[in-house]
C-alpha angles and dihedrals in degrees: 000000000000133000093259105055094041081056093049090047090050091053123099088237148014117265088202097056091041082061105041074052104052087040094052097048090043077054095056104038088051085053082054100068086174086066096047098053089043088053101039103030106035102067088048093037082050089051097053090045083057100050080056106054088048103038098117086040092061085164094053090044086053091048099045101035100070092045093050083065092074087046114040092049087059102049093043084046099045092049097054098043097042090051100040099048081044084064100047094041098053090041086057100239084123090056102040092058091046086069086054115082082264109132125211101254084053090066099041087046096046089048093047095044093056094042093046089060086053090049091050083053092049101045087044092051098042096047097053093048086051103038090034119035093011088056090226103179116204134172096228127053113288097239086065077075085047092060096042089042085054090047092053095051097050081045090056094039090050087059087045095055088041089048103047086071095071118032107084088208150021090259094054096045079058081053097062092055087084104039096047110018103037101054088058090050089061104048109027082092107263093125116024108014114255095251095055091051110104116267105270087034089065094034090060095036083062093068090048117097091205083076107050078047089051090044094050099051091049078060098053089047096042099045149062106225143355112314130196096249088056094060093044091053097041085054101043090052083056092051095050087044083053097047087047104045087045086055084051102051093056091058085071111097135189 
């Protein structure tokens, strides 16, 4: 046996199955041409909403456009994965692979694979239309917005695979939005900075990732380069992605 295949036997899943999977649910979102407009168009389509509801407040564009770009990713995120794996887990796809010698962490990998290569589309995309034609003037380099808006969409699509476990169908995975993703939206300082909130508000906005993401990307807009705060919170948003997507992979069952 080679090197190769004693390594791919010791690992906790199979890079080929994690493949076949991320191939497979690429396959079936590009078949849903309503998903993938939704995914790719509505973030831009967001930012462009934005420029024009500022665009005689050039200052207050310049201050919450960066900062949309750790919200909107989630929530778009968040809509498409909760509902997708919804599908595939009431049809009964989840479950029939389940009975293969597929293991859990091939599926959450393969979903988060496929939709991490989406993610990557729609930051891209989003930051070009903001940073090009919408004329978005930040201090840091723009691809320091690619990497929180990223981070923002495999948050969002963490919530949705969690989620999913526990809607019993697409309305109720809607449902959730309120209860999980706005909340953040109010308080991850957006709106009021954290320290003006009232005591138990920034207390709470502290254990909720959407604010790290906000906060990172005020760094990236108001910096030069790449600050300290900006790597904590980046980091902080991936470890919250990895905790989450380890709670939604034991909601699998065989």
């Amino acid at each position: 046996m080679s090197a190769t295949a004693r390594l791919t036997e010791r690992l906790p899943f199979s890079p080929t199955i994690t493949l076949a999977t991320a191939v497979r649910v690429l396959q079936q979102i590009a078949r849903d041409r309503g998903s993938t407009a939704l995914l790719l168009g509505i973030p831009c389509m967001l930012m462009l909403l934005l420029k024009l509801m500022f665009d005689d407040a050039e200052a207050t564009f310049e201050r919450v456009g960066p900062r949309v770009f750790g919200i909107f990713p989630v929530i778009v995120m968040y809509l498409v994965a909760s509902v997708s794996t919804l599908r595939e887990r009431t049809s009964g796809t989840a479950e029939r692979l389940l009975t293969m010698p597929v293991r859990r962490l091939d599926l959450i990998l393969g979903y988060s694979l496929a939709f991490a290569l989406l993610a990557l589309l729609q930051a891209v995309l989003s930051t070009l239309l903001s940073i090009g034609p919408l004329g978005l003037d930040i201090e840091g380099p723009p691809y320091l917005l690619m990497i929180i808006a990223m981070l923002g969409a495999l948050l969002g699509l963490a919530l949705g695979l969690l989620v999913s476990a526990f809607a019993r169908n697409e309305f109720q995975a809607v449902q959730f939005l309120p209860a999980g993703v706005l909340p953040q939206f109010l308080v991850c300082g957006l709106f009021v900075p954290r320290e003006d909130m009232q005591g138990a508000l920034a207390a709470a906005a502290k254990l909720m990732p959407m604010t790290y993401a906000v906060q990172a990307a005020g760094e990236a807009a108001d910096h030069s380069g790449v600050t300290g705060i900006f790597i904590r919170d980046a980091f902080l948003i991936l470890l919250c992605v990895v905790l989450v997507l380890i709670a939604a992979a034991t909601t699998l069952k065989r």
